[in-house]
TORDRENNU-748387 format. One record per residue (C-alpha): x, y, z; residue in three letters. Coordinates in nm, 2 decimals, always signed. Layout:
// residues N
u | v | w | code
X | Y | Z | ALA
...
// end
This chain:
// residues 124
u | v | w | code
-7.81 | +22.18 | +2.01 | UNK
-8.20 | +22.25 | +2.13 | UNK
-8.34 | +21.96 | +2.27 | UNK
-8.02 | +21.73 | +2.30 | UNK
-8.10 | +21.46 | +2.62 | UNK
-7.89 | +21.49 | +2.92 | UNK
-7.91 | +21.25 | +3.20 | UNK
-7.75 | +21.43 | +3.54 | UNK
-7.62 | +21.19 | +3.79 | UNK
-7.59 | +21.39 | +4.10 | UNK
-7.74 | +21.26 | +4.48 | UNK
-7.69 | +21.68 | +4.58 | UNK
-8.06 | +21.75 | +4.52 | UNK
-7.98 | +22.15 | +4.51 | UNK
-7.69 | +22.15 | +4.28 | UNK
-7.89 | +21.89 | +4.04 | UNK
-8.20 | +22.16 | +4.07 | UNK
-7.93 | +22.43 | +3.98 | UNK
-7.80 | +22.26 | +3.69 | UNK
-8.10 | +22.14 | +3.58 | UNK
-8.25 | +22.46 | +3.56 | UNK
-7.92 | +22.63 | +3.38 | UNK
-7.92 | +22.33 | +3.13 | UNK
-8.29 | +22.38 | +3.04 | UNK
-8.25 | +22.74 | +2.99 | UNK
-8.00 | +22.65 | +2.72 | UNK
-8.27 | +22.40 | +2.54 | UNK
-8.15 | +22.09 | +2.69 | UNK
-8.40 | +21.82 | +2.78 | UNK
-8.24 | +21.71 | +3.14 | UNK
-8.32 | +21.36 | +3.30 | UNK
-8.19 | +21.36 | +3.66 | UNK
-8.08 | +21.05 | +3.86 | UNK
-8.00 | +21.07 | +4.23 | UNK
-7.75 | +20.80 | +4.24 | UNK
-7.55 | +20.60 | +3.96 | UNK
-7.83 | +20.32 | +3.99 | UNK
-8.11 | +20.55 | +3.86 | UNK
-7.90 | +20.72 | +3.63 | UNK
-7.86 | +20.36 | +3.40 | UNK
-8.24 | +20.28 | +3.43 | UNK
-8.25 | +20.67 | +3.25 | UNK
-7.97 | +20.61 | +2.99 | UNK
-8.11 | +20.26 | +2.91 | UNK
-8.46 | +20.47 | +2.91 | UNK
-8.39 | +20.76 | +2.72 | UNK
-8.05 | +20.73 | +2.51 | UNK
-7.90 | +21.03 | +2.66 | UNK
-7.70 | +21.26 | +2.37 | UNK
-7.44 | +21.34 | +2.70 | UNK
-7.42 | +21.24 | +3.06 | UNK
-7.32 | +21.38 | +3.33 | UNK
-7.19 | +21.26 | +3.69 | UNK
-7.11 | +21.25 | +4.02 | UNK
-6.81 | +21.04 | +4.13 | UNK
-6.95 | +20.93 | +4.49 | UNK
-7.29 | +20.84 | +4.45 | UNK
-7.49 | +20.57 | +4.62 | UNK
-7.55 | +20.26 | +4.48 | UNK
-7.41 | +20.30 | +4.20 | UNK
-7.05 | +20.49 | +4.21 | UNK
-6.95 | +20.75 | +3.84 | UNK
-6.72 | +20.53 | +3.77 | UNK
-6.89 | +20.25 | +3.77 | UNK
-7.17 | +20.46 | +3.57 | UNK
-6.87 | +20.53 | +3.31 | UNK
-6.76 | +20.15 | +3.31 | UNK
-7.13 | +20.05 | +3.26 | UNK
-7.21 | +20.32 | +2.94 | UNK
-6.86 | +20.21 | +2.81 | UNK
-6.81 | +19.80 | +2.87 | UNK
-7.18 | +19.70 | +2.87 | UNK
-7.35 | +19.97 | +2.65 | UNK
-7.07 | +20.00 | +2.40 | UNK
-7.21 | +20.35 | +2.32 | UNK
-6.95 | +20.67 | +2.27 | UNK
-7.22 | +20.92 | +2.43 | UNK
-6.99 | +21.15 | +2.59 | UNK
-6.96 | +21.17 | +2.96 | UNK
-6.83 | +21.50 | +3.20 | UNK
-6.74 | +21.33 | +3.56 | UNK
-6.72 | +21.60 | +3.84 | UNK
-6.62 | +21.55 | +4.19 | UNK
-6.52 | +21.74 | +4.52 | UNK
-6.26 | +21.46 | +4.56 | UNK
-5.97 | +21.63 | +4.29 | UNK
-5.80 | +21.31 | +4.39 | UNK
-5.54 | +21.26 | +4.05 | UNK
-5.57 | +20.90 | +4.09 | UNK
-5.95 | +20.92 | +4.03 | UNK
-5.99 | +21.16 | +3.78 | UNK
-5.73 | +20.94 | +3.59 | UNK
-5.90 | +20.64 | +3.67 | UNK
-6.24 | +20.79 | +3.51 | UNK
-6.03 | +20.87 | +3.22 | UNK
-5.91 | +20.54 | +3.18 | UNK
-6.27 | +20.38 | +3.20 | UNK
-6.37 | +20.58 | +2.91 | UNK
-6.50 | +20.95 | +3.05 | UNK
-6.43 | +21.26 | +2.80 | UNK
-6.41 | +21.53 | +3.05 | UNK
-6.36 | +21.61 | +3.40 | UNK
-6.45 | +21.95 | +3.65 | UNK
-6.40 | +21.99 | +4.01 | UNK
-6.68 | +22.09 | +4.24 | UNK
-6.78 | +22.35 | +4.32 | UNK
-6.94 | +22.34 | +4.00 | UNK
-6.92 | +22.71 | +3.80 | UNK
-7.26 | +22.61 | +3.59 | UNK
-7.13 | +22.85 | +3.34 | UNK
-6.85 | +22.67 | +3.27 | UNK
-7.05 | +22.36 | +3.28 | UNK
-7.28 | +22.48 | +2.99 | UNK
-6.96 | +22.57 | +2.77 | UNK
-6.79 | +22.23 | +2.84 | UNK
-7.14 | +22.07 | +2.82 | UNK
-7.19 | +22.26 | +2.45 | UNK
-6.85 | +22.17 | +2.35 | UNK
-6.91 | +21.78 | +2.45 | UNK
-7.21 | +21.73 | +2.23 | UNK
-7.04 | +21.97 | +1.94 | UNK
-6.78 | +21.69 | +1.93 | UNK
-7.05 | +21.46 | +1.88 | UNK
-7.19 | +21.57 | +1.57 | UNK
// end
């Protein structure tokens, strides 16, 4: 699992720093965008083993992130959407679009490493 890629899609420049730093304590080689527009420029950069996102993001919303990866990409790299919205209309509407997880903020980052771990275990 040591140096898998992760791109983070988050415009909350602490909790990014915060995840970031968890995530690279656990090996992971973290790219982070701060909106969805930055975060394709990154996956079309660096092939990303997993992503992870923020819903509402400028620019560039998750969804449309999860659309993108899934309609224009055509690439199964998994995807964990998170959101303070737990609107169930969203969350199944980034299911639909092709996303393999979802978590509510506030983020618990050590549930986000086990989720994250069990993501790219699917994988391989």
């Amino acid at each position: 699992m040591k140096g898998k890629r992760i791109v983070l899609a988050e415009d909350n420049s602490v909790l990014s720093l915060v995840l970031k730093l968890r995530l690279k304590k656990e090996g992971y080689k973290i790219f982070i965008a701060p909106n969805g527009k930055e975060a394709i420029t990154l996956i079309d950069k660096h092939k990303p083993d997993l992503i992870l996102t923020d819903v509402m993001m400028e620019f560039v919303s998750g969804l449309e992130l999860v659309s993108y990866v899934r309609n224009e990409l055509k690439i199964p790299t998994p995807i964990l959407v998170f959101s303070s919205s737990g609107q169930e209309e969203m969350i199944l509407n980034a299911f639909k679009l092709g996303a393999n997880d979802f978590m509510s903020k506030p983020l618990i980052p050590n549930e986000l490493v086990v989720r994250v771990k069990m993501l790219l275990l699917k994988v391989h």
